[in-house]
N, C-alpha and C positions, 0 to 999 in steps of 0.2 A: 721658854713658852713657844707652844708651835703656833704660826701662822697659816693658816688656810685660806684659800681663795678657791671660791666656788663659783663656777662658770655655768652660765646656763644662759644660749645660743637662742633665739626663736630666728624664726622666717626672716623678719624684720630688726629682731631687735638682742640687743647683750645684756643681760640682767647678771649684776655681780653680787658678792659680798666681800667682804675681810673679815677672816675668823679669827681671834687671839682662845686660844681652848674654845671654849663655849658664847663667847664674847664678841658682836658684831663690832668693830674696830670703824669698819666701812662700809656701806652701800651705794651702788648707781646703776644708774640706766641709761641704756643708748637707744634711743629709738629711731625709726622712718629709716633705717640703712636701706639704701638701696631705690629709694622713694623720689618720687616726681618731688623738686624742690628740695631734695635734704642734700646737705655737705657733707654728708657720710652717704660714700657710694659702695663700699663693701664692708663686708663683715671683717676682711684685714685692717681696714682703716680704723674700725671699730674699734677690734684688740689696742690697738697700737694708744687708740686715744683713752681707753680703760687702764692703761697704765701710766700714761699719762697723767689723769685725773688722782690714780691711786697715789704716787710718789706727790702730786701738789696738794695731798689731803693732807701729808704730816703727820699720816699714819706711820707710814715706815719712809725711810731714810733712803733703804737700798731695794733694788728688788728681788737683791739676793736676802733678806729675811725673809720670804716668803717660803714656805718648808714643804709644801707638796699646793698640787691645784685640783679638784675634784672638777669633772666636768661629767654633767648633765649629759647621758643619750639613750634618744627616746627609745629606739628598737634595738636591743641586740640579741635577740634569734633564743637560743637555748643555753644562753648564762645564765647564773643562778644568782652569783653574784658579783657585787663589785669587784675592779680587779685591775692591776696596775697595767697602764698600755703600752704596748709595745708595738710590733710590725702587724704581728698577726691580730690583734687584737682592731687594729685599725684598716687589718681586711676586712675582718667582720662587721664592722660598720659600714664600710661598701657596700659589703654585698646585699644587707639591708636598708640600702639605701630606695629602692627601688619599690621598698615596701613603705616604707615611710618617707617620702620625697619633699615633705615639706620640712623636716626635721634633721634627718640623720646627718644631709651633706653640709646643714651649716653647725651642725652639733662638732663634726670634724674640721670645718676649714677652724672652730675656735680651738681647736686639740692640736691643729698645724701650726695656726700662727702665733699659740701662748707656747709650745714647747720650741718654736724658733726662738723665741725672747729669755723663757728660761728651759734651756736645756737639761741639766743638770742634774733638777731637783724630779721624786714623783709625781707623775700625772695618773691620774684616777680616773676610771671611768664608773661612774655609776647609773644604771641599766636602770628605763622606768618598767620594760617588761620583768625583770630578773624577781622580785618579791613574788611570782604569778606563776613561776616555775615551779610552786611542789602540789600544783593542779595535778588529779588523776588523768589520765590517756581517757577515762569516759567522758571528762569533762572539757577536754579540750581538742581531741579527735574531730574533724568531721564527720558526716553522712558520706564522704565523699567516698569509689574508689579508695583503699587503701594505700595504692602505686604513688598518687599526690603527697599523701602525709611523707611515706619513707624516702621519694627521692625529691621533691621540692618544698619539702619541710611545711606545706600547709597547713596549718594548725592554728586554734589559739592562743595568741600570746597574751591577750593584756596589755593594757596601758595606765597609766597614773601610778605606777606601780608605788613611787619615793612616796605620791601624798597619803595612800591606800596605809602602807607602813608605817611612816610618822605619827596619824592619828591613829593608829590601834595602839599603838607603843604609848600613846599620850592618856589615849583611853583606860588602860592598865592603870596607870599613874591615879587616877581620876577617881576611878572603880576600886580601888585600893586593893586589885587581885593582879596575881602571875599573869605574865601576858600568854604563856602558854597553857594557862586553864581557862580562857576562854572565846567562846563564842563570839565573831562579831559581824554583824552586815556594817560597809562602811561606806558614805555615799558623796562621789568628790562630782559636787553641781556645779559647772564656769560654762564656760563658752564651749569645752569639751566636756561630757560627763559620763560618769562610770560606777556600777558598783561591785563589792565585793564581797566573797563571803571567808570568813575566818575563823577555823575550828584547829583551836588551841594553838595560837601562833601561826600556821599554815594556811594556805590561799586554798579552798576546795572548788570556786567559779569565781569569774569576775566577769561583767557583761559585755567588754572589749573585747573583740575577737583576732584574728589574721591580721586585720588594719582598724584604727579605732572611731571605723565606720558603724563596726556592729554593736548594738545592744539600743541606749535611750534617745530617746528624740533630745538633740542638744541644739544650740546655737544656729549652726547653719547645716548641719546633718541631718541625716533620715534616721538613724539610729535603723531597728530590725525592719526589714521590709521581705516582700516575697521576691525571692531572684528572678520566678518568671515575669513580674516588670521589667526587669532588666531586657530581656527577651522581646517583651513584646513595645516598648521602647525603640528596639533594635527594626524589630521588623513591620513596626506597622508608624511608628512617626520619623522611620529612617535617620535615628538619632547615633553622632557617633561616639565610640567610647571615648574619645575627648571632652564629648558635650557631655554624656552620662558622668564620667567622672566629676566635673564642674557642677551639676545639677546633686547629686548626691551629697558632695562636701561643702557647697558654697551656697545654694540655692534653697536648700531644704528645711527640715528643723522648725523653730522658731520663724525662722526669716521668712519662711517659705508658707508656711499657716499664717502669720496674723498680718504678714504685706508691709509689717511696720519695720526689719530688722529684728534683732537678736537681743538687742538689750530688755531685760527682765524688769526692770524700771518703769520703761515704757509702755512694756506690756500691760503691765498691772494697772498704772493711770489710765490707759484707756479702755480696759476689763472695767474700770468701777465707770468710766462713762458712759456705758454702754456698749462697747465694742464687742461686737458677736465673734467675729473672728479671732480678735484677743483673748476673750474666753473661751473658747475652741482649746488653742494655744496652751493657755494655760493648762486644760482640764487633762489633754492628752499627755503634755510635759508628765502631769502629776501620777495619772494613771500607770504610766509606763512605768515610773519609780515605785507604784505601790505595788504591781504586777511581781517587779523584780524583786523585794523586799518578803512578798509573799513566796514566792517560789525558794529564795533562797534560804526561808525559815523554812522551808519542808524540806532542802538538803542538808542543812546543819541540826534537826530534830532540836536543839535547846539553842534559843538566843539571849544571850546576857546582854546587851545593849544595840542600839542602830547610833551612828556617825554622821553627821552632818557636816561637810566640809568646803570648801572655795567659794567661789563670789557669791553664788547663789545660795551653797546650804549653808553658811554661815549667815548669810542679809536679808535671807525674804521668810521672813514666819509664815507666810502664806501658802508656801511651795514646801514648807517643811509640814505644818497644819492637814493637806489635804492628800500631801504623800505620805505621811506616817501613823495620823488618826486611825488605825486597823483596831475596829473593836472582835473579831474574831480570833486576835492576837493576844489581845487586852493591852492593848497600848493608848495610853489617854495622854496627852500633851497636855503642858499647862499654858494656854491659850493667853493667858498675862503677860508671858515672859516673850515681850516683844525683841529688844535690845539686848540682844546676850553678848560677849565673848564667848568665854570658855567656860562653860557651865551644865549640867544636866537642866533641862525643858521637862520633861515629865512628869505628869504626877507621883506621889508619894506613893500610890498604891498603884501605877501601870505594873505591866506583870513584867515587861520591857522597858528600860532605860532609854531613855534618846538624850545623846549628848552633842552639843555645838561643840568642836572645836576647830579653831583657823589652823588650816593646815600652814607648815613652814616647812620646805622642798629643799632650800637653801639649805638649814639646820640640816637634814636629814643626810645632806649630801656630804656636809662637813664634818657629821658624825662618822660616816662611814667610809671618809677619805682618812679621818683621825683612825681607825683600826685598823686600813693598811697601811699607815705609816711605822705605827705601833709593830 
């Protein structure tokens, strides 16, 4: 039986699995590396103590059973798909490092320090842009000069790509049709969000752009804005792009509308106290997702189902309620079905399916590290 290990690296923290086939064997998490007060000061120390933890779990014996490692990376440029790493492979995550600088370089110090430990065996990489690669050149093109696309590769890439894929793949299942016959908008709500649109298997848009600044108002992001802010940011409150950078990813979003932070929680209990700015919050949150949902039903001409996925589309009926409610679509939710898992929400007669399902990145990555071993 093959053993998989799936790695997936954040800013801060090591999120694992142990896969026996399909079978999680093991899970952990390493958090605060790096952090005022933590005993893990880097993401090497990290690795070292994830195998640690792994060999005293009694899963496995050696950590030569372990049969390849899939690892989790966010940006790689114009891969399509997963693919086993080598030198150059782990150029190309340099060179987008720069583009994704919260992600890529500790996406790689975990690809350094797990193939120091096992060398031997394959290491995988699998790409969260790479599912968003069989976008048209219209759909992922800028306005920009064309000189930027062909020699600095500016373009759309996409992000969320593993959860975007996992739930259409689970949706088929669900829908009881070929993943390749159909239609699907699929919408991954957390503390990053994104949506996509899917005709017959194939990525046609997704709302992440260049960096996964662009598209909905998430967490602490601005989601779309007009560039000349930027601009006039620049030249009239003499802000720098250090500060702009920080103000756009950290400051904005959620955090930045309702003064409370980012948790969706929080929002909602003080939206029902009265909080004006809470509701604000929320109503743009929601606007933006139905905006996206609308537009992407007029690139896909026929939608078989909308996706509901991560912390938020999976846990808050509320955000799912007043971003999907489209009666010009004929989409009616069933407004009862508070507490789902894995279920369709819609009524029996919507003309459109909305289906909850929790996405699983891990699974995803395990699946696809099991076909390059194969």
């Amino acid at each position: 039986m093959n053993k998989i290990l799936v790695l997936n690296c954040g800013s801060s923290s090591i999120k694992y699995k142990l896969f026996e086939d399909e079978k999680v064997l093991y899970s952990g998490l390493i958090e605060k590396i790096g952090e005022k007060g933590s005993k893990i000061k880097s993401h090497e120390q990290g690795i070292k103590l994830m195998f640690k933890e792994l060999t005293n779990s009694g899963k496995i014996k050696k950590l030569t059973e372990i049969t390849a490692v899939g690892h989790r990376v966010v940006h790689g440029g114009n891969f399509s798909k997963s693919c086993v790493i080598d030198k150059r492979v782990i150029g190309f995550i340099k060179k987008y490092s720069s583009v994704a600088p919260l992600h890529n370089p500790v996406n790689l110090k975990g690809i350094v320090e797990t193939k120091k430990i096992l060398p031997k065996i394959i290491h995988v990489a699998i790409f969260d842009t790479a599912f968003h690669q069989s976008m048209p050149e219209f759909a992922y093109i800028y306005g920009l000069p064309y000189k930027f696309y062909k020699k600095d590769k500016i373009r759309r890439y996409g992000f969320h790509g593993i959860s975007h894929q996992y739930v259409a793949l689970r949706a088929s299942k669900i829908l009881k049709k070929r993943f390749n016959d159909l239609n699907l908008i699929t919408c991954h709500l957390g503390a990053g969000c994104s949506i996509t649109a899917i005709r017959k298997g194939k990525v046609v848009d997704t709302s992440m752009g260049f960096t996964p600044l662009e598209g909905l108002v998430m967490g602490t992001r601005t989601g779309d804005i007009d560039p000349g802010i930027l601009i006039y940011l620049v030249e009239k409150k003499n802000m720098t792009f250090r500060g702009i950078n920080n103000l756009l990813n950290k400051k904005s979003g959620l955090t930045g509308i309702s003064g409370l932070g980012k948790d969706m929680r929080l929002i909602i209990k003080n939206y029902r106290k009265g909080n004006k700015r809470c509701k604000l919050a929320l109503e743009i949150f929601c606007y933006r997702i139905k905006k996206y949902i609308g537009a992407y039903a007029a690139a896909l001409g026929k939608v078989d189902a909308i996706v509901f996925t991560a912390g938020i589309g999976e846990h808050v009926p509320l955000v799912r309620e007043w971003s999907a409610n489209i009666k010009c679509l004929g989409i009616k939710i069933d407004k009862k079905n508070k507490k789902v898992k894995e279920r369709i929400i819609s009524l029996p007669d919507s003309k459109i399916k909305v289906i909850v399902i929790p996405t699983d990145e891990e699974k995803m990555i395990a699946m696809e590290t099991r076909k390059i071993v194969k």
